[in-house]
C-alpha positions as CSV (number, residue, x, y, z in Angstrom):
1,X,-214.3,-88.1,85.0
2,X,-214.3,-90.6,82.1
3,X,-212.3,-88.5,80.2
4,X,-209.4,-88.2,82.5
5,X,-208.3,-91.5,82.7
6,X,-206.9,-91.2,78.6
7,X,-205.5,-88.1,79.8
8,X,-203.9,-89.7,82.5
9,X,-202.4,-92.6,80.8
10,X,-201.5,-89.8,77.9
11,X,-199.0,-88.2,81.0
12,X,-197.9,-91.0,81.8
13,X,-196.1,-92.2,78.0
14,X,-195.5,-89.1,78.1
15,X,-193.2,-88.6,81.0
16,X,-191.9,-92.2,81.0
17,X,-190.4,-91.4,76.9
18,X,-188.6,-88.3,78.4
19,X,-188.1,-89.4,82.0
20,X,-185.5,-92.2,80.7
21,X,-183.5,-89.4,78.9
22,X,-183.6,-86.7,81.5
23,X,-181.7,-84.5,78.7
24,X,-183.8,-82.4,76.6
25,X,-184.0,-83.2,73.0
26,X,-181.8,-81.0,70.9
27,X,-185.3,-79.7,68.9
28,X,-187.1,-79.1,72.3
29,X,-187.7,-75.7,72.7
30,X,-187.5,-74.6,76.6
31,X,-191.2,-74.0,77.0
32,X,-191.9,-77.6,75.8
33,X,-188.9,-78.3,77.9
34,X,-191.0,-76.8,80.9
35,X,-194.1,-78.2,80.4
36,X,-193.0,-81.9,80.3
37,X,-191.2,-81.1,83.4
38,X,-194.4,-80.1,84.8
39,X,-196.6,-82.9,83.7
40,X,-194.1,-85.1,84.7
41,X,-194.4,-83.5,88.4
42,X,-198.2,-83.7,88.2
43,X,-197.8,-87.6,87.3
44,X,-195.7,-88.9,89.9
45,X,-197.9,-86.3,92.8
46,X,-200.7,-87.9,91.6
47,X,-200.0,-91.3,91.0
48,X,-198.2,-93.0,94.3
49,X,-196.8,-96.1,91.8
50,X,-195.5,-94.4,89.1
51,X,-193.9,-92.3,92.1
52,X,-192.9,-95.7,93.7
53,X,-191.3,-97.3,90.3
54,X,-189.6,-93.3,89.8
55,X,-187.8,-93.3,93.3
56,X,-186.7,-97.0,93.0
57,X,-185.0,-96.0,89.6
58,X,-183.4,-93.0,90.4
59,X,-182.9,-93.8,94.1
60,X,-182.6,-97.3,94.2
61,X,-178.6,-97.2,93.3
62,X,-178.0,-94.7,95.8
63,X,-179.3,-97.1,98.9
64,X,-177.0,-96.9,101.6
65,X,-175.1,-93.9,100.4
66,X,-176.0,-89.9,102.1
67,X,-177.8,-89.2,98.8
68,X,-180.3,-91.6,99.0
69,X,-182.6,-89.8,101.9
70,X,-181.9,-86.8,99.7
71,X,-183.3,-88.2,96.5
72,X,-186.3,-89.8,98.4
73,X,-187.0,-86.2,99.4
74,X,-186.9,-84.6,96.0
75,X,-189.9,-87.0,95.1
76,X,-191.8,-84.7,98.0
77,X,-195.1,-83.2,96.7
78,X,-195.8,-80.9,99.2
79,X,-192.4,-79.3,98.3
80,X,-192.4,-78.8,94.5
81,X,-192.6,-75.2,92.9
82,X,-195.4,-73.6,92.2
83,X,-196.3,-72.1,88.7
84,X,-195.9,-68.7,90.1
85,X,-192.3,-69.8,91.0
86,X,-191.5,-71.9,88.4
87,X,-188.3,-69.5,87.4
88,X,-187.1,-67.9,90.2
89,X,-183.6,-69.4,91.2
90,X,-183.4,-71.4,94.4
91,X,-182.6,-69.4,97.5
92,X,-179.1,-71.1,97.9
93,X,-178.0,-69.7,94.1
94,X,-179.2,-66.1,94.4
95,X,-176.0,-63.5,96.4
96,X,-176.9,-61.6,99.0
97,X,-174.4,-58.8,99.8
98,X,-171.3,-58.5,98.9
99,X,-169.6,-62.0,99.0
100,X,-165.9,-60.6,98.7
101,X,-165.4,-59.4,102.5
């Protein structure tokens, strides 16, 4: 376990450089695109005060408007993707049936 705390800290420059930009940089391909976005997720599940300092960034403007419950909720572990899911669209973006009747 000695070894994970450099890998830890490692995530953690890591996904504050790019969490400030929340663009992709134009030389990112979209595997390394992917793969920050997933370390990034694994930071804030498993560290509760990068999570905290995360939702009072992104959140923190939206207090006391109906987004702000919304973005709270997007910082829910228990609900991200799994690997095996990573790519499948959302169920509110795929069609089911024909939408034109």
């Amino acid at each position: 376990m000695r070894h994970a705390a450099p890998l830890v800290f490692a995530l953690a420059l890591a996904a504050a450089a790019g969490a400030s930009a929340q663009t992709p940089a134009a030389n990112e391909s979209p595997q390394q695109n992917v793969r920050q976005s997933q370390q990034y997720d694994q930071l804030a599940c498993s560290n509760p005060a990068f999570r905290a300092k995360r939702i009072a960034q992104e959140c923190g403007p939206l207090q006391g408007s109906q987004f702000y419950d919304s973005c709270v909720a997007s910082f829910d572990c228990a609900k991200q993707p799994s690997a095996a899911n990573w790519r499948k669209a959302p169920a509110s973006e795929t069609v089911k049936g024909d939408v034109t009747k």
